[in-house]
C-alpha positions, 0 to 999 in steps of 0.5 A, a space after each residue: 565633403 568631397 575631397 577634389 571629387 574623390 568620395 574615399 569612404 575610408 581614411 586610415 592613420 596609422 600611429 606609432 602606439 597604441 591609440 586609446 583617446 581620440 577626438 574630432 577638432 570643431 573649429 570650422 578652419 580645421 575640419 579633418 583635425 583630431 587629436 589622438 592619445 597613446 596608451 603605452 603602460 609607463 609613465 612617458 607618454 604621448 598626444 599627436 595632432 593629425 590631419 587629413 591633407 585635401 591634396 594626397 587624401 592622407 592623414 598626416 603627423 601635424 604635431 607630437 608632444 609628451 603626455 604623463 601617463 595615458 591621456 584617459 580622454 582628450 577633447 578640443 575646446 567645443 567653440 564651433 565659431 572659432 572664437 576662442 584660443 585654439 584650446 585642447 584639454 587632456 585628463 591622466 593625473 591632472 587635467 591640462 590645458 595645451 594652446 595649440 599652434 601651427 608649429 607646436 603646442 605647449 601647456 597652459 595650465 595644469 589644474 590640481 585640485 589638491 593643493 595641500 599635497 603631493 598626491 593626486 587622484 587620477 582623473 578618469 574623465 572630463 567633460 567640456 560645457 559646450 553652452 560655456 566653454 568656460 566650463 569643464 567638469 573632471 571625475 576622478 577615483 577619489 569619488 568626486 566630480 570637479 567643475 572647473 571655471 577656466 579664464 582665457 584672458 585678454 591677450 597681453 602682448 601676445 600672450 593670452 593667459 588661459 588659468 583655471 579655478 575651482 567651482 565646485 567639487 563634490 562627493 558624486 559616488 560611493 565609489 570611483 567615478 568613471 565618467 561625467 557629461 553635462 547635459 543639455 537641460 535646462 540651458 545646458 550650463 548647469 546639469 551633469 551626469 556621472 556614473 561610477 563603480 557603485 553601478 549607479 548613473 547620477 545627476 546633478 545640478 549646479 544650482 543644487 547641489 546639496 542633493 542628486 538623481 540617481 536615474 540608474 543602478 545596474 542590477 548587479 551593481 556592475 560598475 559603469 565606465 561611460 555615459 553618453 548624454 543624446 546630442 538632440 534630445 536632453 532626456 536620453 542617455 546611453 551607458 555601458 558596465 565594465 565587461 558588460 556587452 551591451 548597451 543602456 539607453 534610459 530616459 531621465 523622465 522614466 528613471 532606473 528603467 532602461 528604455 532600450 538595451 543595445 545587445 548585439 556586440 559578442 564581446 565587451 563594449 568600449 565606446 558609445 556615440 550618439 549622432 550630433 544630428 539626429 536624436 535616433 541614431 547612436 555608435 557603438 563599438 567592442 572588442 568583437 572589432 564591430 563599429 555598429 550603428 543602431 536606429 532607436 526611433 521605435 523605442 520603447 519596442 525592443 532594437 533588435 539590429 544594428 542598421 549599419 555594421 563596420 568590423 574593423 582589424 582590431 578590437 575597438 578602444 573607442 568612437 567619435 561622432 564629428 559633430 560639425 561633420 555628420 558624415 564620418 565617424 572615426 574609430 581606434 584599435 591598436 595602432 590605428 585611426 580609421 574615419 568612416 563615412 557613414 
């Protein structure tokens, strides 16, 4: 998309905090929509919406609301058609789910998982089904992964109740759990993977659950902190270790076998991002300020470069492939947004 003709390759944003969420709306009427969530070390925290104006090519501030805690991830409902409420979900101690509208967002619903206490175990990620977005999935310290259902309700007057329940919550690890992402096999509703700080990448399926996969140990039981699952091809994933500097590519078929390892970051790795449009080409980002795009079509022959090389003013916290806009990637550090075309 070219704004009015002026191809900008760059749009930055700067927000009042440090920026470590971040997420590409996909509704089609909101194209340059993302939310982005601080990371302030206390408990008053925040989420802004902001969007790219056509008119001034700037990102403007569109709506900022209280956050307990850092956001450890937000994303907006995956519903590509626009058919559901305009839906964004939010992981920290619970994970919430806010309607948003033109002129504010409130909460929805808060979902607890532990009902008969006071005490939560904070989430550190969560995963939205894109086949069912009636589907989450959170990971939390307390080793388990949760699938929540979600019910979006008829509208009633004109308030459409969106609630939630548990599906299902099981022991994923033998030790915290730092992210889960369902996967797009075998109908894309019913199998998910998580990693965790035993160092081990597992996968699960709904219809089995009384047993897992582990597809990957790290060989020096590292713990895992991301997994990012191919965007075309459901046998490819991508992971990373805490502090580690490169990154893991491994196929499902060939498991606890790295098909690629992506190494060419001089400091530890932050982010993973596979292109929603091709199932060769992945982002990655680190604390050496590089946003680097890598070609893995020659797989299982070692990727020795990057194909393309952004270095940014700060170390990168995080990146997100838009996946109905191919062309642009956008990255955090410190206090800044940046969306890039690629």
């Amino acid at each position: 998309m070219s704004l009015h003709g002026k191809r900008k390759e760059i749009y930055k944003y700067e927000a009042p905090w440090t920026v470590y969420a971040m997420n590409w709306s996909v509704r089609p009427d909101k194209r340059f929509r993302l939310a982005l969530g601080s990371f302030v070390e206390e408990y008053n925290n925040k989420v802004q919406l902001v969007g790219l104006e056509e008119e001034s090519s700037e990102f403007v501030c569109r709506n900022t609301f209280d956050h307990p805690y850092p956001t450890t991830k937000l994303m907006w409902i995956p519903d590509t058609k626009g058919v559901y409420p305009d839906l964004l979900a939010t992981s920290g101690d619970y994970l919430r789910i806010w309607r948003v509208s033109d002129t504010d967002t409130r909460l929805e619903c808060l979902l607890n998982n532990n009902k008969n206490s006071d005490f939560c175990a904070p989430l550190t990620s969560f995963d939205w089904n894109e086949v069912d977005p009636n589907l989450l999935g959170t990971s939390s310290i307390d080793t388990t992964c949760t699938i929540w259902g979600l019910e979006t309700g008829q509208v009633l007057g004109r308030v459409n109740l969106v609630s939630g329940h548990v599906k299902t919550q099981l022991i994923a690890h033998d030790k915290e759990v730092y992210d889960i992402a369902f996967s797009r096999a075998g109908g894309g509703r019913d199998m998910f993977a998580s990693v965790g700080a035993d160092g081990s990448v597992r996968m699960f399926d709904l219809r089995h659950l009384e047993h897992s996969t582990i597809i990957y140990e790290d060989p020096q039981h590292h713990p895992l902190l991301r997994l990012c699952w191919n965007k075309q091809d459901p046998n490819y994933l991508a992971t990373m270790a805490m502090d580690g500097m490169e990154v893991v590519i491994l196929d499902v078929r060939v498991p606890c076998t790295p098909v690629a390892r992506l190494n060419n970051h001089r400091a530890c790795v932050n982010g993973i991002a596979w292109a929603p449009h091709s199932s060769c080409h992945i982002c990655t980002a680190a604390d050496d300020h590089q946003a680097l795009i890598w070609d893995i079509q020659q797989m299982p022959r070692a990727i020795e470069d990057p194909i393309l090389a952004y270095t940014a003013e700060g170390e990168i916290n995080n990146v997100q492939w838009a996946s109905t806009q191919p062309d642009w990637i956008s990255i955090c550090y410190n206090n800044c947004l940046e969306i890039l075309r690629v």
